[in-house]
C-alpha positions as CSV (number, residue, x, y, z in Angstrom):
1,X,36.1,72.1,177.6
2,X,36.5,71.7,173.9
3,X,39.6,68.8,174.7
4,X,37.1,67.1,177.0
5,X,34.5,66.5,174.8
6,X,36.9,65.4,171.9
7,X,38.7,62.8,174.3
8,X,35.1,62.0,175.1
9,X,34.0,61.6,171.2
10,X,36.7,59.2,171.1
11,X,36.5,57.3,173.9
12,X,32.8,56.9,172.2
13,X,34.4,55.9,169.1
14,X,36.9,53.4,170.6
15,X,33.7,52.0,172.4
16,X,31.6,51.2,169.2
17,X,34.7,49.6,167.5
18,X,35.8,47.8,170.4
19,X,32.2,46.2,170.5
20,X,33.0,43.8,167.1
21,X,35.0,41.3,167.8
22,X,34.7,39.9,164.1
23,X,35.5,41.2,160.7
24,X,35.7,40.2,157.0
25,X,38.4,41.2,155.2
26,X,37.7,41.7,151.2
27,X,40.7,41.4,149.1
28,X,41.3,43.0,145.7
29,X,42.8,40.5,143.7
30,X,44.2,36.4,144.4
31,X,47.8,37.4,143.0
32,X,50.3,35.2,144.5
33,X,47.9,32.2,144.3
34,X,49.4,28.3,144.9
35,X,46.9,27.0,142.5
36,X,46.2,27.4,138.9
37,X,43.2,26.9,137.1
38,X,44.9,24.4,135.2
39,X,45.5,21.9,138.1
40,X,41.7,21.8,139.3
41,X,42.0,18.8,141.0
42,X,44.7,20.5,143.7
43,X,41.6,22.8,145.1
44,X,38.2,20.8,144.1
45,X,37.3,17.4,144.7
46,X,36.8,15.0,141.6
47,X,33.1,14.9,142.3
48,X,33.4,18.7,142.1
49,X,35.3,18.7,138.7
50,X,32.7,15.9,137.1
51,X,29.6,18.1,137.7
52,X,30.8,21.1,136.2
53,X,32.1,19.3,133.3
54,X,28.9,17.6,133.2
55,X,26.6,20.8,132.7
56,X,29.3,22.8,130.8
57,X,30.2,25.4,133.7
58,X,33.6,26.6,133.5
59,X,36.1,26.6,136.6
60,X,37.3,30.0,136.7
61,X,39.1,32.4,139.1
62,X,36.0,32.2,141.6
63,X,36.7,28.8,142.3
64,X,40.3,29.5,143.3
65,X,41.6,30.0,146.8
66,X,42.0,33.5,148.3
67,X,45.8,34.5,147.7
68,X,47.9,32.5,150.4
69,X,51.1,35.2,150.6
70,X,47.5,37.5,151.3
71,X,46.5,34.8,154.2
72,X,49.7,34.6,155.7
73,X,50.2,37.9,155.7
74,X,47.0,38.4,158.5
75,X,47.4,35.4,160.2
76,X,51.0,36.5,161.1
77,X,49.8,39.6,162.9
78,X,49.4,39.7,166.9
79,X,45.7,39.1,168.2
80,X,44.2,38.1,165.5
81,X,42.2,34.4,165.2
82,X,41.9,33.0,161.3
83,X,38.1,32.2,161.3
84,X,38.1,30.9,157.5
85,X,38.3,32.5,154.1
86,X,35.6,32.8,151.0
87,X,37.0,31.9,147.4
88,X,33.8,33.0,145.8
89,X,33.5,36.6,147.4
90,X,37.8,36.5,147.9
91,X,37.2,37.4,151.5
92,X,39.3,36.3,154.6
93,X,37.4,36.3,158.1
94,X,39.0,36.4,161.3
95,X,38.3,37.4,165.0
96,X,40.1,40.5,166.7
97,X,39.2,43.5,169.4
98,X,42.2,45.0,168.6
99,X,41.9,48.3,167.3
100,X,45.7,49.2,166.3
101,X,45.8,46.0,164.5
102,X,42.5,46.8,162.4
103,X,44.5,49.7,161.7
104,X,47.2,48.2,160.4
105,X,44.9,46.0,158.8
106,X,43.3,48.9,156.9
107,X,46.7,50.1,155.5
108,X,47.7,46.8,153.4
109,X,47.5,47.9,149.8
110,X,45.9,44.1,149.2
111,X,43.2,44.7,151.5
112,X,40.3,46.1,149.3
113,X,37.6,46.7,152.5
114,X,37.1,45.8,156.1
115,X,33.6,45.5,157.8
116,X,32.4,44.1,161.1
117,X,30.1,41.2,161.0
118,X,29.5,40.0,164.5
119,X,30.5,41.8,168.1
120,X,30.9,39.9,171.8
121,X,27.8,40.5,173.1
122,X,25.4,37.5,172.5
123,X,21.5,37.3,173.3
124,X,19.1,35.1,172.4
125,X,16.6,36.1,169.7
126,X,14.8,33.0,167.7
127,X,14.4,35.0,164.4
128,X,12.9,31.9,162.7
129,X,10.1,31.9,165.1
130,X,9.4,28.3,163.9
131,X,7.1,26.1,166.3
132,X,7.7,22.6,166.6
133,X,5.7,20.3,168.9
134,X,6.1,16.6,170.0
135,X,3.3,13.9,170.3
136,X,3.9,10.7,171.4
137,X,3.7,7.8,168.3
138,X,0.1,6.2,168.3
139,X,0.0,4.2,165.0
140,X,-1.2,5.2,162.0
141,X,-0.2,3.0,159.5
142,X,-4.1,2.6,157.9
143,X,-3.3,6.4,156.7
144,X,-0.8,5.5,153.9
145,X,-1.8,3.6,150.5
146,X,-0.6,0.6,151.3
147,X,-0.5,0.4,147.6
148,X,2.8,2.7,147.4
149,X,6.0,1.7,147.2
150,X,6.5,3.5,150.8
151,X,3.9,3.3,154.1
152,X,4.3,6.9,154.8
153,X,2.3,6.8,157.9
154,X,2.0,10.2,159.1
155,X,3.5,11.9,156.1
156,X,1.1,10.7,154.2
157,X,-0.5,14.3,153.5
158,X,2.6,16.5,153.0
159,X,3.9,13.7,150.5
160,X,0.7,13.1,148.2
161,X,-0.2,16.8,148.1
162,X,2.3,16.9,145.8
163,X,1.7,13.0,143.9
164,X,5.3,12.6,145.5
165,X,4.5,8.7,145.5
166,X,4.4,9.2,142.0
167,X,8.2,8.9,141.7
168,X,8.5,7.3,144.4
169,X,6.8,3.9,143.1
170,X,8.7,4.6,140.2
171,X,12.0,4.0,142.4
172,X,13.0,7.4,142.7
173,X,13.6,8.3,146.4
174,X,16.7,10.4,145.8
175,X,19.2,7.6,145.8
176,X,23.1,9.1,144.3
177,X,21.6,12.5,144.9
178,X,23.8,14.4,147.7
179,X,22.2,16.6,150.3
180,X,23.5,20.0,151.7
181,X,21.5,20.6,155.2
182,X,22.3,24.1,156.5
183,X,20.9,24.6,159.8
184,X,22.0,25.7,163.4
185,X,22.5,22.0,164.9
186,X,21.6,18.5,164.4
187,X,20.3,17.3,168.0
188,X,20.9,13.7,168.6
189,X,20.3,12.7,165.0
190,X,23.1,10.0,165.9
191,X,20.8,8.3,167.8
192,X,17.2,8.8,167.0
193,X,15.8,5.6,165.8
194,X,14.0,7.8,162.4
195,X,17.4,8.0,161.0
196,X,18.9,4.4,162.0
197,X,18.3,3.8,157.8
198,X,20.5,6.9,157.5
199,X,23.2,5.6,159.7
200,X,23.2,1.6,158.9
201,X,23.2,2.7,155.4
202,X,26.0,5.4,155.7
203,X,23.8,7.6,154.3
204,X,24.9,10.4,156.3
205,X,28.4,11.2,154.6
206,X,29.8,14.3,156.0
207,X,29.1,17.1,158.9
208,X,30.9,19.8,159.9
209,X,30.1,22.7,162.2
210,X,31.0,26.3,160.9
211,X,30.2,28.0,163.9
212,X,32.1,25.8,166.5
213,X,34.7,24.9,163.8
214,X,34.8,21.3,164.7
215,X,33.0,18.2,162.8
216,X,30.2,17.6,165.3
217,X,27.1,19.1,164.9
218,X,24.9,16.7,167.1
219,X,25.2,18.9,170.0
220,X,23.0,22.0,169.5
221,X,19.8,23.0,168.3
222,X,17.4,20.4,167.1
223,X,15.8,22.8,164.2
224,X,17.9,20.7,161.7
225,X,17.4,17.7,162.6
226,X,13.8,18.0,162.3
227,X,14.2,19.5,158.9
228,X,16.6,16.7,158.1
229,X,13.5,14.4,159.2
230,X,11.4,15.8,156.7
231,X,13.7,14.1,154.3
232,X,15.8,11.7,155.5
233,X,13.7,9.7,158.3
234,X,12.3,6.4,157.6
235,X,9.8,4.7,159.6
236,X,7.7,2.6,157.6
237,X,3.9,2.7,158.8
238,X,4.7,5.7,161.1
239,X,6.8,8.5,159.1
240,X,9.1,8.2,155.9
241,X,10.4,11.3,154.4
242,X,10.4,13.4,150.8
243,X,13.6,11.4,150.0
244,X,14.9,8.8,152.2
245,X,17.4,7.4,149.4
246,X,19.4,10.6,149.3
247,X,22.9,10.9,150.8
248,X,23.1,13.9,153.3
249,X,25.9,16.3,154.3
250,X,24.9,18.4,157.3
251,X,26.7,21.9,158.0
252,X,26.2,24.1,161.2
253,X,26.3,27.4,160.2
254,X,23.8,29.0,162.9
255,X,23.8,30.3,165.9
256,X,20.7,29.7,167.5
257,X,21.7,31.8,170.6
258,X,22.5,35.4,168.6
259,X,22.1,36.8,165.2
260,X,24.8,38.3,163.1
261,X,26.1,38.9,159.8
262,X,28.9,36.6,161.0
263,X,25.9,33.5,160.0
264,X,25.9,34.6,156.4
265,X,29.3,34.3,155.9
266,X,29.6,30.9,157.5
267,X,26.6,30.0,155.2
268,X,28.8,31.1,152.1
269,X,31.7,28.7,153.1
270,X,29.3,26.1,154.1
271,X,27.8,26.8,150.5
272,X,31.7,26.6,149.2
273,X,32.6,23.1,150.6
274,X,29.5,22.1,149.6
275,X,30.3,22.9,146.0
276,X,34.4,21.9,146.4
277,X,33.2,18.4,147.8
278,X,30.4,17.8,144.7
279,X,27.2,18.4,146.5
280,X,24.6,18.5,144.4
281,X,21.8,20.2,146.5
282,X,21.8,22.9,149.1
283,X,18.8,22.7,151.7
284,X,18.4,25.4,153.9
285,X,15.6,26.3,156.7
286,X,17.5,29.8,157.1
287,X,16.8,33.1,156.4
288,X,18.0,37.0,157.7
289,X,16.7,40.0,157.5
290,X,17.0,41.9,160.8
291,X,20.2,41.4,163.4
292,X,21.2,42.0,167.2
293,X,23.0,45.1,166.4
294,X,20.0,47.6,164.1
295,X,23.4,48.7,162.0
296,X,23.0,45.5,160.2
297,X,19.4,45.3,159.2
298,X,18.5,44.3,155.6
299,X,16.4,46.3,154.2
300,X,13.7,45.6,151.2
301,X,15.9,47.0,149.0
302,X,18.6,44.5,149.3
303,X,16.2,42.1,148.6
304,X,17.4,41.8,144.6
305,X,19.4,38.4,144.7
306,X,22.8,39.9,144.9
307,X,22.3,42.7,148.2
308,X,23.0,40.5,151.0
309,X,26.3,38.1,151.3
310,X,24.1,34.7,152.0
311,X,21.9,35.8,148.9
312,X,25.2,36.4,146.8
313,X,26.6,33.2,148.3
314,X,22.8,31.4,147.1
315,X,23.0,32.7,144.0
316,X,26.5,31.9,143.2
317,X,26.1,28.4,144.2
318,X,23.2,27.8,141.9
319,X,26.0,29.2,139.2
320,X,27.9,26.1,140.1
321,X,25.6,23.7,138.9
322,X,24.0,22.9,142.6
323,X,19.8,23.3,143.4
324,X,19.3,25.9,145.9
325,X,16.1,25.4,148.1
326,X,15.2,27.9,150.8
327,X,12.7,28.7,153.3
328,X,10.7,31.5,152.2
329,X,10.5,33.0,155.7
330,X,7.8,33.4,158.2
331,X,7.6,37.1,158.8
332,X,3.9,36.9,156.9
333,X,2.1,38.5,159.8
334,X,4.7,41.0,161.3
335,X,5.4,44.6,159.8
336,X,8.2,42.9,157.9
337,X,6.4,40.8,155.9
338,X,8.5,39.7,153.1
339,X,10.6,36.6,152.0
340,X,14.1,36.9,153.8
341,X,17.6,36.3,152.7
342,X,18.7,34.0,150.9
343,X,15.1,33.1,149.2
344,X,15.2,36.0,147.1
345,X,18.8,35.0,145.6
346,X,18.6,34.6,141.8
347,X,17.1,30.8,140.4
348,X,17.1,29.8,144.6
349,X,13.8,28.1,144.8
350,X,12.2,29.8,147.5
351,X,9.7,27.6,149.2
352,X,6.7,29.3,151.5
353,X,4.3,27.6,153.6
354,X,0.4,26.4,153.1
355,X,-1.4,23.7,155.1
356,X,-3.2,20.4,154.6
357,X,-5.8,22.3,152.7
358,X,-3.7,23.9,150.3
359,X,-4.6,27.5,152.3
360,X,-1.5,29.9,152.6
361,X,0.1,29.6,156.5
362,X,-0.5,33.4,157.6
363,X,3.2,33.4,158.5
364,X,4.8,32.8,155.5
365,X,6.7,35.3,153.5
366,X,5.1,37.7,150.5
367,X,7.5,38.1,147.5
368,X,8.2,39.7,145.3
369,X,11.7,39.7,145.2
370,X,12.6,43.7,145.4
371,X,13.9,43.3,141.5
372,X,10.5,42.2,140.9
373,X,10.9,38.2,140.6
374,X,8.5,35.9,141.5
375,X,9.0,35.0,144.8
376,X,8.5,32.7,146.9
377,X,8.4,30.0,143.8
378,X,6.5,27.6,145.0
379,X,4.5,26.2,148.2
380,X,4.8,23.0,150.5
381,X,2.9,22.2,153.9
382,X,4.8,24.2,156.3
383,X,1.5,24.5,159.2
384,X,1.5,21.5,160.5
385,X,3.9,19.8,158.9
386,X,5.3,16.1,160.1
387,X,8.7,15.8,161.6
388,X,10.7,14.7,164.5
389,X,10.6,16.5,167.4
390,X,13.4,17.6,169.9
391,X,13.0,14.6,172.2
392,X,13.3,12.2,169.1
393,X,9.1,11.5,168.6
394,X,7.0,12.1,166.0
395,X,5.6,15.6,166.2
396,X,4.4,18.8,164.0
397,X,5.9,22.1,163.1
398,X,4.9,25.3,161.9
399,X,7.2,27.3,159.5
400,X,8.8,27.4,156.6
401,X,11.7,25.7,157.7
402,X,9.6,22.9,157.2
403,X,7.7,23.2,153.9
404,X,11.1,24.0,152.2
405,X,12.8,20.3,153.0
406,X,9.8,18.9,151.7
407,X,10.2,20.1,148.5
408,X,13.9,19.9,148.3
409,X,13.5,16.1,149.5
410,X,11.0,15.5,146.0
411,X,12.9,17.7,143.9
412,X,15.8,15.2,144.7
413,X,13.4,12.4,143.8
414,X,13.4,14.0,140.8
415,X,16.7,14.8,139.6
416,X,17.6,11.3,140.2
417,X,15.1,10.3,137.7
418,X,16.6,12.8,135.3
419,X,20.6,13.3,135.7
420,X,21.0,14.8,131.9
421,X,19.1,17.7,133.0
422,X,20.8,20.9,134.9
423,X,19.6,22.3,137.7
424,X,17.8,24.9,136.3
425,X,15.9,22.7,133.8
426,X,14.7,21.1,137.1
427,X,14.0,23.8,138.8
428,X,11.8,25.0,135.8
429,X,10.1,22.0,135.7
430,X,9.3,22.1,139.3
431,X,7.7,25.8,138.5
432,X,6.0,24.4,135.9
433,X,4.3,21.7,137.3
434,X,2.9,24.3,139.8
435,X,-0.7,24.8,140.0
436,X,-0.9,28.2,139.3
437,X,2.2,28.6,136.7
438,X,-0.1,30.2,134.6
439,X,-0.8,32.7,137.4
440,X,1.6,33.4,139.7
441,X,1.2,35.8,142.4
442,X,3.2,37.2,145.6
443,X,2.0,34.3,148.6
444,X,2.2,31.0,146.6
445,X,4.1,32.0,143.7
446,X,3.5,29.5,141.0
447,X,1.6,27.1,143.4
448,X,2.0,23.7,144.6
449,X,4.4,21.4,142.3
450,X,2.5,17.9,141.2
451,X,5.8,15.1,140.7
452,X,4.1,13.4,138.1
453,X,3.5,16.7,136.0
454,X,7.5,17.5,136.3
455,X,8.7,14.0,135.6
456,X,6.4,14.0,132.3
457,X,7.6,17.6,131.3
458,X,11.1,15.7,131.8
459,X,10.3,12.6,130.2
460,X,9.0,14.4,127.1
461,X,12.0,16.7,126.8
462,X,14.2,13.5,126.9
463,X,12.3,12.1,124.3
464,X,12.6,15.3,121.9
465,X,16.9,15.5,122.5
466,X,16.9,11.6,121.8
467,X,15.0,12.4,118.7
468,X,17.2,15.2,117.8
469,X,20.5,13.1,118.1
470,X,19.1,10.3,116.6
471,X,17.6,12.4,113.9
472,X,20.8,14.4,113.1
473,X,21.5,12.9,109.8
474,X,17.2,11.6,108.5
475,X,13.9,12.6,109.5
476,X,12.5,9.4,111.1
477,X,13.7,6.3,112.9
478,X,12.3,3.8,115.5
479,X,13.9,2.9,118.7
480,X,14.7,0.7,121.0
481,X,14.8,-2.1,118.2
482,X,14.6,-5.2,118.8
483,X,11.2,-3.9,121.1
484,X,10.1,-5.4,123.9
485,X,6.9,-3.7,125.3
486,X,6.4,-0.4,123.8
487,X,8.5,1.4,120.8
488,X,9.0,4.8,120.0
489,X,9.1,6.9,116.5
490,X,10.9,9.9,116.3
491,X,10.3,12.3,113.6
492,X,11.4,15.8,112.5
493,X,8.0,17.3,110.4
494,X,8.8,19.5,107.2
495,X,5.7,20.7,106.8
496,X,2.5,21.6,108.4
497,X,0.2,18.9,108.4
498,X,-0.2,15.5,109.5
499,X,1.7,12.4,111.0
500,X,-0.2,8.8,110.6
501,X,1.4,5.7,111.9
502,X,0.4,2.1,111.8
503,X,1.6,-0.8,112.8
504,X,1.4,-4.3,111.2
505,X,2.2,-7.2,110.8
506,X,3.9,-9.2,107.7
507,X,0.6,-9.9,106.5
508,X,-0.5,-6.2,106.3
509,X,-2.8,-7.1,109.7
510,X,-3.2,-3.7,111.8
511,X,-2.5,-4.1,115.3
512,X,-2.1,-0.7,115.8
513,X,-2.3,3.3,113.9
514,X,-2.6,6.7,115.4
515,X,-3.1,9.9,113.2
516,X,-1.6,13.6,114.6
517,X,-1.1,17.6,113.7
518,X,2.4,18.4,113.2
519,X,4.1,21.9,112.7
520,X,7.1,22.7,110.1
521,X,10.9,21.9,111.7
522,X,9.7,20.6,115.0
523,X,10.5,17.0,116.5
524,X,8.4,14.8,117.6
525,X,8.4,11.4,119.6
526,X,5.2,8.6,119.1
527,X,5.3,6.2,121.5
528,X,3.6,2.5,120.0
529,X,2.4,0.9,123.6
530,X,1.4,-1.8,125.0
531,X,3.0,-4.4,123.0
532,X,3.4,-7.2,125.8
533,X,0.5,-9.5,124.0
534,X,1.9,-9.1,120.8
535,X,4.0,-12.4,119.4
536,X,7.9,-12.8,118.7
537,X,8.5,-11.9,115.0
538,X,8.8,-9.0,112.7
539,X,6.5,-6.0,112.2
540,X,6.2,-3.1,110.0
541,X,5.4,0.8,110.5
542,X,4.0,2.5,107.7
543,X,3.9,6.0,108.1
544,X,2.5,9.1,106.0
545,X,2.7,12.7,106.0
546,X,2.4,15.7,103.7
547,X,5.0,15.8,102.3
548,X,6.5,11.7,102.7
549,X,5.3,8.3,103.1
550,X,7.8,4.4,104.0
551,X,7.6,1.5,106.1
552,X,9.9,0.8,108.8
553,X,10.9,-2.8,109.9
554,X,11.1,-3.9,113.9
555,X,11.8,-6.9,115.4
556,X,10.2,-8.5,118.7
């Protein structure tokens, strides 16, 4: 009796095992390495190289490959499949049922863990429980400001609730900027006439598909291409997107038919090639928190920016110099209720979901973050939002999936406008534009961003580190000079006080003056405007302070 029920127990055991079919391999170290830190160039792209150097991030052993006598070690054992690899987390993925050769597996003194991340059986549960419906295009073109730059058409609303036309009439529509889409397919975006601008502009640059492992990712679900509409269409009169300049590369790393762990870690290399290719933006409609199998669950807990693999993965990336943008989630109104990975993952700019009216969507995700972050960061319309449908029309969707490209679109707008910054200076000026910085909470987090808020946060920031270069070696100076419409005085205050300016002409005639506070050791930039009318010739500033007085000499 006793052997039967331990050749039972086992047969139980060899059961569960024999269930995952997939596994990640950590690794404890990349000894035996091709590549060397030294040699960059042999394992990331140019592009890659020139934004790190750009923003001062160091290349370091995370950007290496995983050890290749380590790779060809596995891949050299019977019944086993390579699925990929993971430089960041030094992890090597493959596909086996073979329990003697996990076991062998287990034994390598290189091998640091093993854990399952997907099994064979597949069912169908929609975990982002977004709704997307199609109408049939009746124009709307008297909805836009024909005014703007762009005729938004039915965007109209999800674009000026944020005074996105603000930078886009400035020229801004994300043009240089390069565009990660993570999604679980890209249905017929090859031949839907919103993205024909796209595609006779080459705008779409690279796709690959991480859960087929092949390049096409036209074939499967339309969720991404409706979130890729949200910033990439362009229909003038009818609907334009957040950012229909930008250049976009667009990964499959869902499986809309199953959910497994086996998703997170294709959205970590997705994330990787992303970054090894120089991508400067990740967008992603994605998030996890419960799984086919219960064993995998995420619990609150892990909800700190660093307890689940795509969160890690999230986080890391944002390390690398890219802007991370995520749906918040739409378990609002289920027992769940939280964000979901990877919006809690540290400086990812979580994005829930409000409608037309600025009023929360009941779905969307409540933060914190289980560390205690503000989360989600901010808020776009995600309830009836604007997109393309499935069968290639106009149509609406509620999620947010949805809200979250609409941001990431703008906040592309936006770094295009401002390439000196980082992506965390962007990011904080996105929060800070927010409606309710001042008074964040756990639905909207710090509000609705307002474009024209951020860009003159930015625009002022720029001005103070011109001044502080230009001041590096005197207290005041005037630039650009010669002038042409406007001029700009930067000064570095040593005492509490006041600034006065005025300027005049060679005959001591005041065309201008302006008086303000100043505090001790801090710089400041006075712009002189509006001097279009004003004749060819040479002018003089005279300034004053506390402590100093001069003239300064400018030409027209």
């Amino acid at each position: 009796m006793k052997n039967s029920i331990t050749a039972l127990m086992l047969l139980l055991s060899f059961q569960a095992h024999a269930q995952y079919s997939r596994y990640a391999l950590e690794l404890t170290d990349k000894k035996g390495s091709a590549y060397h830190l030294s040699t960059p160039l042999s394992f990331l792209s140019a592009e890659s190289i020139a934004r790190k150097k750009k923003y001062n991030i160091p290349i370091d052993s995370t950007d290496l490959p995983v050890s290749k006598v380590y790779l060809d070690s596995i891949v050299k054992m019977e019944n086993i499949n390579l699925i990929g690899s993971s430089r960041w987390m030094n992890l090597i993925v493959i596909q086996t049922s073979n329990q003697g050769t996990l076991e062998k597996i287990k034994s390598l003194g290189f091998v640091k863990k093993q854990f399952p991340i997907a099994n064979s059986i597949v069912k169908f549960q929609d975990n982002q429980k977004d709704q997307i419906l199609s109408e049939k295009f009746t124009s709307n073109a008297t909805e836009s400001r024909l005014e703007n730059v762009l005729n938004y058409g039915k965007s109209q609303t999800q674009i000026s609730i944020h005074n996105g036309a603000y930078l886009h009439n400035k020229g801004l529509t994300g043009n240089g900027i390069k565009i990660a889409v993570f999604d679980a397919g890209f249905f017929k975006y090859q031949t839907y006439e919103a993205f024909d601008s796209l595609r006779r502009k080459e705008r779409i640059k690279y796709t690959w598909d991480f859960v087929s492992n092949h390049p096409s990712v036209s074939e499967d679900d339309a969720h991404g291409m409706s979130c890729l509409s949200i910033m990439g269409a362009n229909l003038p009169g009818r609907f334009v997107g957040s950012s229909p300049g930008a250049d976009f590369y667009l990964f499959r790393t869902e499986d809309a038919g199953s959910e497994f762990p086996v998703e997170e870690i294709n959205w970590l290399m997705a994330a990787e090639r992303a970054d090894s290719i120089g991508i400067d933006m990740i967008s992603s409609s994605l998030g996890y928190t419960t799984f086919d199998d219960n064993m995998f669950n995420h619990t609150y807990n892990e909800l700190n920016g660093m307890g689940t693999i795509v969160s890690k993965a999230a986080s890391m990336a944002v390390s690398k110099g890219m802007i991370v943008s995520s749906s918040a989630g739409n378990e609002g109104d289920n027992p769940w209720k939280y964000i979901s990975a990877p919006a809690d993952g540290k400086n990812v700019l979580a994005v829930g979901a409000i409608n037309s009216s600025s009023q929360i969507a009941p779905f969307s995700g409540y933060g914190p973050a289980a560390d205690g972050r503000i989360k989600p960061d901010v808020v776009s319309v995600g309830f009836n939002t604007q997109l393309i449908a499935a069968d290639g029309n106009i149509g609406i969707g509620n999620g947010t999936s949805f809200s979250n490209p609409n941001i990431a679109g703008l906040v592309a707008c936006l770094w295009q406008g401002f390439p000196e910054f980082n992506n965390l200076e962007i990011i904080q000026a996105i929060k800070q534009s927010s409606h309710q910085y001042l008074n964040p909470d756990n639905r909207k987090g710090y509000g609705i961003p307002n474009m024209q808020l951020a860009y003159e946060d930015l625009y002022k920031q720029r001005d103070i580190r011109n001044a502080q270069k230009i001041l590096a070696e005197k207290n005041i100076a005037v630039y650009p000079n010669p002038i042409n419409t406007f001029c700009k005085i930067a000064y570095k205050a040593s005492k509490d006080g006041f600034f006065y300016w005025r300027l005049m002409n060679m005959n001591g005639q005041s065309i201008q003056s302006k008086n303000y506070a100043v505090k001790a050791n801090q710089y400041y930039v006075f712009e002189i405007k509006d001097l279009t009318p004003v004749p060819k010739g040479v002018y003089l500033i005279s300034y004053k302070s506390e402590t100093e007085k001069g003239t300064l000499k400018i030409i027209k």
